[in-house]
C-alpha positions, 0 to 999 in steps of 0.5 A: 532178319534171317530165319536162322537169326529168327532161330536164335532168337526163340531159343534164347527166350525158350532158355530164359522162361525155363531156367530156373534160377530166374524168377518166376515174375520175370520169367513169366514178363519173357513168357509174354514177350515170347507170345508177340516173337512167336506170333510175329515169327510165325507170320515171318515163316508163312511169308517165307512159305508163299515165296518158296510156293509161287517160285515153285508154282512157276517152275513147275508151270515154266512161267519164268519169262514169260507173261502171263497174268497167273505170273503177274498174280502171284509175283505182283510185279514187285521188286526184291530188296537184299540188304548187303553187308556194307548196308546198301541194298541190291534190287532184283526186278521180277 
C-alpha cells in the first residue's frame, strides 16, 4: 500500500464517521475501525520516516558504496521489493 492509497483510505473513514445522515451505532462501528487504520497508518508513516532518515543519514556521510559497519547497521543488509504493475516483483540488493 501506497501512502497516497493510505490518504484515501483515512479520508473516506474521516467522510463515513461525520456524515450525518448514517447513524450513530454505525458510525460509532467505523469510529473503532478508524482507531486500528489509524494506529496501523501511523506505523506504516514511522517506517516510511526511517527509510527516508538512513538514505539521508548515508548521503550526508557518503556511505553509499561503501563498507562500513554504520551502513550495515542502518540498511541491515536487506533487500527491497517493489511490486510491479503485472504483479511480479523487482528486488534491489542494498
Amino acid at each position: 500500500m501506497t501512502l497516497v492509497e493510505l490518504q484515501e483510505i483515512l479520508g473516506k473513514q474521516i467522510e463515513d464517521i461525520t456524515d450525518e445522515r448514517v447513524p450513530f451505532e454505525n458510525r460509532r462501528k467505523v469510529a473503532e475501525t478508524a482507531l486500528v487504520v489509524s494506529s496501523l497508518a501511523k506505523q506504516m508513516i514511522n517506517n516510511a520516516d526511517v527509510v527516508l532518515r538512513s538514505v539521508k543519514f548515508m548521503s550526508d556521510y557518503k556511505l553509499d558504496g561503501e563498507v562500513s559497519p554504520v551502513k550495515d547497521m542502518v540498511m541491515g543488509k536487506y533487500a527491497l521489493a517493489k511490486k510491479k504493475d503485472d504483479g511480479s516483483l523487482e528486488v534491489k540488493d542494498l
